[in-house]
C-alpha positions as CSV (number, residue, x, y, z in Angstrom):
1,X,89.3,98.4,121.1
2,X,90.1,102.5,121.4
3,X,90.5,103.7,124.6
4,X,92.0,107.1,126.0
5,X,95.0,106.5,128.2
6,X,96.7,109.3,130.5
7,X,100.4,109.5,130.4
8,X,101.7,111.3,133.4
9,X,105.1,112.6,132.3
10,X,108.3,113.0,133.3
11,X,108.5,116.9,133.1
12,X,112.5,116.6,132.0
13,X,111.7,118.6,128.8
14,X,108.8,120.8,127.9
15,X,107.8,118.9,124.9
16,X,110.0,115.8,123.8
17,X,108.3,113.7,126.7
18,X,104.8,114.1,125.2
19,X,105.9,113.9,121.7
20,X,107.9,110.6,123.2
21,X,104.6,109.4,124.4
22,X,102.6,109.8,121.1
23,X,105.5,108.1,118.9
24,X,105.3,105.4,120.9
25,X,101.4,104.9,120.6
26,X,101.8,105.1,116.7
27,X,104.3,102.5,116.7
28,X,101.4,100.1,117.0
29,X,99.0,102.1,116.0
30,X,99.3,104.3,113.3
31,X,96.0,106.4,114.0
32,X,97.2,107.0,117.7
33,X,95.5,110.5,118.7
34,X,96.8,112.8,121.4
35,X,96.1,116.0,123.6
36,X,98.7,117.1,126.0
37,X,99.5,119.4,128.4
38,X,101.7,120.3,130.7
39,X,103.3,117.1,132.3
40,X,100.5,115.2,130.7
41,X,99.4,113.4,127.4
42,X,95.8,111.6,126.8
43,X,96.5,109.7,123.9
44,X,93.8,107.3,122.5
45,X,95.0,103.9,120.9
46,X,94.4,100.3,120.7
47,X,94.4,98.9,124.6
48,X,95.8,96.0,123.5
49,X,99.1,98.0,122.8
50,X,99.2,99.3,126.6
51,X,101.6,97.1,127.7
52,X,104.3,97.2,124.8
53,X,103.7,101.3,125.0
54,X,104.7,101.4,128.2
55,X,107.6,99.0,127.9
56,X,109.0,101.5,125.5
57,X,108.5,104.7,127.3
58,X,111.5,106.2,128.4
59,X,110.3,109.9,129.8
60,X,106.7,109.4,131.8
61,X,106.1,107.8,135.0
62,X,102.7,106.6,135.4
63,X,99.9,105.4,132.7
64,X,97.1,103.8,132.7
65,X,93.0,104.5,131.9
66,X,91.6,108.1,131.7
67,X,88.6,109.0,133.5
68,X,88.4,112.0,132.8
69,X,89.1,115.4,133.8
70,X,87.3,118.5,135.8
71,X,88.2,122.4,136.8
72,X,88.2,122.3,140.6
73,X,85.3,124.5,141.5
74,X,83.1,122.0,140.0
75,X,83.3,118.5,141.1
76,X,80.1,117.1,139.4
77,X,81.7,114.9,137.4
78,X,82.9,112.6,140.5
79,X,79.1,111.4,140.5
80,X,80.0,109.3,136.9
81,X,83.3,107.9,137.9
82,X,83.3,104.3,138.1
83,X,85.7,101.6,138.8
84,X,86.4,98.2,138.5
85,X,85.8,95.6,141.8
86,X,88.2,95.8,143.9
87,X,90.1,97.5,146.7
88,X,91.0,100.8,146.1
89,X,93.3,104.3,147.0
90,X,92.8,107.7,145.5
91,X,96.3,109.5,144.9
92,X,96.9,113.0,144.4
93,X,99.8,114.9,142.6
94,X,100.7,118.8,142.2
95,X,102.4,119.4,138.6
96,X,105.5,121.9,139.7
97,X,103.3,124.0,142.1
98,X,100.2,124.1,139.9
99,X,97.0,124.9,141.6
100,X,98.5,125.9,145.2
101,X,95.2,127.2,146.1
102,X,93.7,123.4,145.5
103,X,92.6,121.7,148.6
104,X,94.0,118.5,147.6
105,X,93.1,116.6,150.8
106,X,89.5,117.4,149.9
107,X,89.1,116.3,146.5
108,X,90.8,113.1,147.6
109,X,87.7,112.4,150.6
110,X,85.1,113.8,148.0
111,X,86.1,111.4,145.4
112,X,86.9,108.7,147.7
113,X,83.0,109.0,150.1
114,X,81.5,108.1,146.3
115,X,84.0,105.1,144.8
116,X,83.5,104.0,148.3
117,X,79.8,103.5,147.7
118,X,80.9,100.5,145.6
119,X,84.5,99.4,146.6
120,X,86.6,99.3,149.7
121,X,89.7,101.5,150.5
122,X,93.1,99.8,151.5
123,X,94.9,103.2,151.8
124,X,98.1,100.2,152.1
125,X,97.4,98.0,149.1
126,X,94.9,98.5,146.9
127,X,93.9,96.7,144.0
128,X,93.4,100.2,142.1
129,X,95.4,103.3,142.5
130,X,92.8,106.2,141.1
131,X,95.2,108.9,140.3
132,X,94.9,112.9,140.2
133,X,96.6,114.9,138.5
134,X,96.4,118.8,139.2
135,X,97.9,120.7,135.8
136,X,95.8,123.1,134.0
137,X,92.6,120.9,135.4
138,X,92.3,118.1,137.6
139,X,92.8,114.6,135.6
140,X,91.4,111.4,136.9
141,X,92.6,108.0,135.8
142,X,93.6,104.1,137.1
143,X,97.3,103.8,137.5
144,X,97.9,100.7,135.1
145,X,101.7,100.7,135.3
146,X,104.3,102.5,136.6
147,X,107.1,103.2,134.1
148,X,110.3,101.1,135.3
149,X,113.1,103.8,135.0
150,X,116.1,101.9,137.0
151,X,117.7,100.0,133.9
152,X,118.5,104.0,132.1
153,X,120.4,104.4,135.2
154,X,122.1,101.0,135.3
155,X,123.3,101.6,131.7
156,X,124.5,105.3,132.7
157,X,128.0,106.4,131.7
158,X,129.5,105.9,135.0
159,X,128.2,102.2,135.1
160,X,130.1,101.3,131.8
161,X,133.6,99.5,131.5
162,X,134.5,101.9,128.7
163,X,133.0,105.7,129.0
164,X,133.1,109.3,127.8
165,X,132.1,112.1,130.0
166,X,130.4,113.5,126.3
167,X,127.1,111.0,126.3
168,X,123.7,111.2,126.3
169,X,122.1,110.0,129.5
170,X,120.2,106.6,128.7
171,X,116.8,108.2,129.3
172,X,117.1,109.8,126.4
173,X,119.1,107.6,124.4
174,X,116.2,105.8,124.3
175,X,113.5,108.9,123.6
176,X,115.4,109.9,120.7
177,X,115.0,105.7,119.2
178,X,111.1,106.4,119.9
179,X,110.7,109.2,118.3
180,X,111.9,107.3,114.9
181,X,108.9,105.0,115.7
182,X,111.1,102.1,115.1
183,X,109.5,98.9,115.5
184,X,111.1,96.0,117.2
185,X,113.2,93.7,115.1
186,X,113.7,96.7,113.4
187,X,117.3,97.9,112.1
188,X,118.9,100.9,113.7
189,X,122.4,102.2,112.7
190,X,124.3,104.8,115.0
191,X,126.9,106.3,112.3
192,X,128.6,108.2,115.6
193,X,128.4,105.3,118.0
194,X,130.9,107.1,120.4
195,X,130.7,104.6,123.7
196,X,127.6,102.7,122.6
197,X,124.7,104.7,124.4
198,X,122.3,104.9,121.8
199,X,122.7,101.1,120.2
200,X,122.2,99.8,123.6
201,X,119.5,101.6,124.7
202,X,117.9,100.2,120.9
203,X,119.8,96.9,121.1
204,X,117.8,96.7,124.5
205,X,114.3,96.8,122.9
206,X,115.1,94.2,120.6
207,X,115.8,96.4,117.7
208,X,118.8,95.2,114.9
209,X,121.3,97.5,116.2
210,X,124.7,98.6,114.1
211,X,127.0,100.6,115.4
212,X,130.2,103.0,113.2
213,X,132.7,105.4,114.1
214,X,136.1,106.5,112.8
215,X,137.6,106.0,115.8
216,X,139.0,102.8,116.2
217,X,139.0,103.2,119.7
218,X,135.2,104.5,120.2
219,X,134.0,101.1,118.4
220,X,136.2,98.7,120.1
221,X,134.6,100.3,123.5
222,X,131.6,99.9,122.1
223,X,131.4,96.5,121.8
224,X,133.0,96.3,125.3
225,X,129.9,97.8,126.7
226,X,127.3,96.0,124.3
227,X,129.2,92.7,126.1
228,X,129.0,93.7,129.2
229,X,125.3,94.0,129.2
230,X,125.1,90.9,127.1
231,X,123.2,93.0,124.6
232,X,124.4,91.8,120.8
233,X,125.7,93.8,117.7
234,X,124.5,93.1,114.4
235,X,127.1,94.8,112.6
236,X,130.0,97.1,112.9
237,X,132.5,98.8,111.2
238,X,135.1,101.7,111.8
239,X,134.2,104.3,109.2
240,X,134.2,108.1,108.3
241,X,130.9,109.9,107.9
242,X,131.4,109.7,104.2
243,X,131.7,106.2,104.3
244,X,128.5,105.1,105.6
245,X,126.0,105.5,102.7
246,X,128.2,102.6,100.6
247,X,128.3,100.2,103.6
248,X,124.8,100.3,105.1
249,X,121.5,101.0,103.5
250,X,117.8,100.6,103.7
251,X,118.1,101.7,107.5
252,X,114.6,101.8,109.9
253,X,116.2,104.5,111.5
254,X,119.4,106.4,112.3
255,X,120.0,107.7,115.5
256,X,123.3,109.7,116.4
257,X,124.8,112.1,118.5
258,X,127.6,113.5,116.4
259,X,130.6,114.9,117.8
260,X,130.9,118.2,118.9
261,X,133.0,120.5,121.7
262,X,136.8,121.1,122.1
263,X,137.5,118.7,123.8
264,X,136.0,116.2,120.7
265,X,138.1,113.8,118.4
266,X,137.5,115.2,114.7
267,X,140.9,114.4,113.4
268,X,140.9,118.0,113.1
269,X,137.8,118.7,110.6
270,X,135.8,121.4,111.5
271,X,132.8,119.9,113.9
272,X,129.7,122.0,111.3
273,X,131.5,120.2,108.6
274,X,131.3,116.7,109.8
275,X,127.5,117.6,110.6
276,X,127.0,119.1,107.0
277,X,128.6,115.6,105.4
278,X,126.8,113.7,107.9
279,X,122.4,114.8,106.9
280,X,123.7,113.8,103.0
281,X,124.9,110.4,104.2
282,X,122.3,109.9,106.8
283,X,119.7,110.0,103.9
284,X,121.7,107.7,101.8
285,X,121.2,104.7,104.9
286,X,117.8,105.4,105.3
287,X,115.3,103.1,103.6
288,X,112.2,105.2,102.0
289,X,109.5,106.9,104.9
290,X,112.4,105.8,108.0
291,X,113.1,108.6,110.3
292,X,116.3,110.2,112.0
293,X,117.1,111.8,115.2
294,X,120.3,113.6,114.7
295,X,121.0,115.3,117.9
296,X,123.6,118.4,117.7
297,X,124.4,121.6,119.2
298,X,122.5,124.1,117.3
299,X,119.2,123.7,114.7
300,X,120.8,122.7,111.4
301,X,118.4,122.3,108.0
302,X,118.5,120.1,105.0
303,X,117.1,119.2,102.0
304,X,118.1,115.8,102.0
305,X,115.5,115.0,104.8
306,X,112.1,116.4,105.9
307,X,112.7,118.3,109.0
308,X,109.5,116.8,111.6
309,X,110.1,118.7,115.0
310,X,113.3,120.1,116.7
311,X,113.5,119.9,120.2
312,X,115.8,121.8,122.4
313,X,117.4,120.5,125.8
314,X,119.4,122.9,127.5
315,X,122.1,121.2,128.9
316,X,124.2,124.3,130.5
317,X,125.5,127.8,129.7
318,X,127.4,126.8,126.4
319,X,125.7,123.8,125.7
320,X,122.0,122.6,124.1
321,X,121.1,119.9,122.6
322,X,119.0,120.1,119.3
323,X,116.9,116.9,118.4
324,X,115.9,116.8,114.8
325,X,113.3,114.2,114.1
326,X,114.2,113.7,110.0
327,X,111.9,111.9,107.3
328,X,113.0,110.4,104.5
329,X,110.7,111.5,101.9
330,X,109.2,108.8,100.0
């Protein structure tokens, strides 16, 4: 059966978090429908997908069933809010400052005086945690799950036995997987594996994960850190960019972080020219309709690939990240 879910977000990126959330929904359900705002997505999809949605999910931090949502000077809508049996809380958050002028305390005892009517309140442990969320309106819904976070920062660079300051921070390692909409079981090649960031952030969801570099070095660590987080290779191979397109094929998805940065290993080719050589031989691994995200310093086109969304993470003065989200045209 449909139902609308509410996503409360992460708020690390303006847009990528919701686009996250979405991606994730369409993984098992291809007619997935969203509206977002900000720190926020209701998407509706099949409920029996919550669970594996949520085990994806790398940038939100609550989910669960939408009640619905309300502008503060009218709180009608409290009279049609019901809830399962059980005990129950009513939770309130602020999304960065919104609504200052909200008395938050008060919409919490209004809401709670008429769930009360039916259920009990264990302010301690409740059975339900009825959530608020204060953005552009006031969103109600049942906090189903809270979004288990701690692995990303057990896998972090400075928890690995073989590291590179120059890495993507697990989080959204795995963000940039979901937005492929890789399935598990799936096959997911990272032509750039560096210190294995991305293929075992993908090799943790039970994706097919293959991992290339030309660095010797860079792939040996690699498989130090897949070992030492007993996650498994399924294939590897110390390659140049060029390279890739006659070893692998029919790729689910590529996802990469390419080098980039003085202080990068490019056996001395220019960094926009390995990026360049890289979108042709990206497209060459990629089965028909699979996706990329090709993260790199600045927004580079091609014709190779169908450009779907760009987001940009500033990551300081001289540095932001660009995530394309490529499809291979069909």
């Amino acid at each position: 059966m449909k139902r609308d879910f509410f996503f409360e977000l992460s708020g690390e990126h303006p847009t990528m978090p919701a686009a996250e959330a979405l991606a994730c929904a369409r993984i098992f359900d291809d007619d997935a429908e969203q509206t977002d705002g900000p720190g926020y997505a209701i998407i509706r999809f099949d409920d029996s997908a919550f669970n594996n949605v949520v085990g994806r999910i790398a940038l939100a931090q609550k989910a669960g069933r939408y009640l619905g949502s309300f502008d503060p000077s009218d709180t009608a809508m409290f009279d049609n809010v019901t809830i399962p049996e059980g005990t129950f809380a009513v939770r309130a958050r602020r999304y960065k400052g919104m609504m200052r002028s909200v008395d938050t305390q008060d919409l919490t005892r209004k809401l709670g005086k008429i769930l009360s009517k039916d259920n009990d309140v264990s302010l301690k442990d409740p059975d339900i945690e009825v959530r608020m969320f204060l953005s552009d309106r006031v969103h109600m819904f049942i906090c189903d799950a809270d979004v288990d976070r701690t692995a990303f920062e057990e896998r972090k660079v400075s928890e690995r036995p073989f590291s590179s300051p120059i890495s993507l921070h697990p989080k959204f390692a795995r963000a940039a997987i979901n937005l492929t909409r890789v399935k598990e079981g799936g096959v997911v090649l990272d032509p750039f594996c560096g210190t294995g960031g991305i293929v075992m952030e993908a090799a943790s969801m039970g994706m097919k994960v293959i991992a290339s570099d030309f660095d010797e070095k860079m792939v040996s660590g690699c498989m130090e850190n897949m070992e030492h987080f007993g996650l498994k290779l399924y294939d590897s191979d110390i390659l140049d960019i060029g390279d890739i397109g006659g070893r692998f094929d029919n790729a689910d998805a590529v996802v990469t972080d390419p080098p980039y940065g003085r202080s990068t290993h490019t056996a001395g080719e220019d960094a926009k020219s390995i990026h360049v050589r890289a979108m042709t031989s990206i497209g060459e691994c990629l089965r028909d309709g699979g996706r990329a995200t090709v993260v790199l310093p600045y927004e580079l086109r091609t014709d190779v690939m169908k450009n779907e969304d760009i987001f940009v993470q500033r990551v300081h003065k001289s540095l932001s990240r660009h995530y394309h989200v490529l499809l291979k045209r069909q």
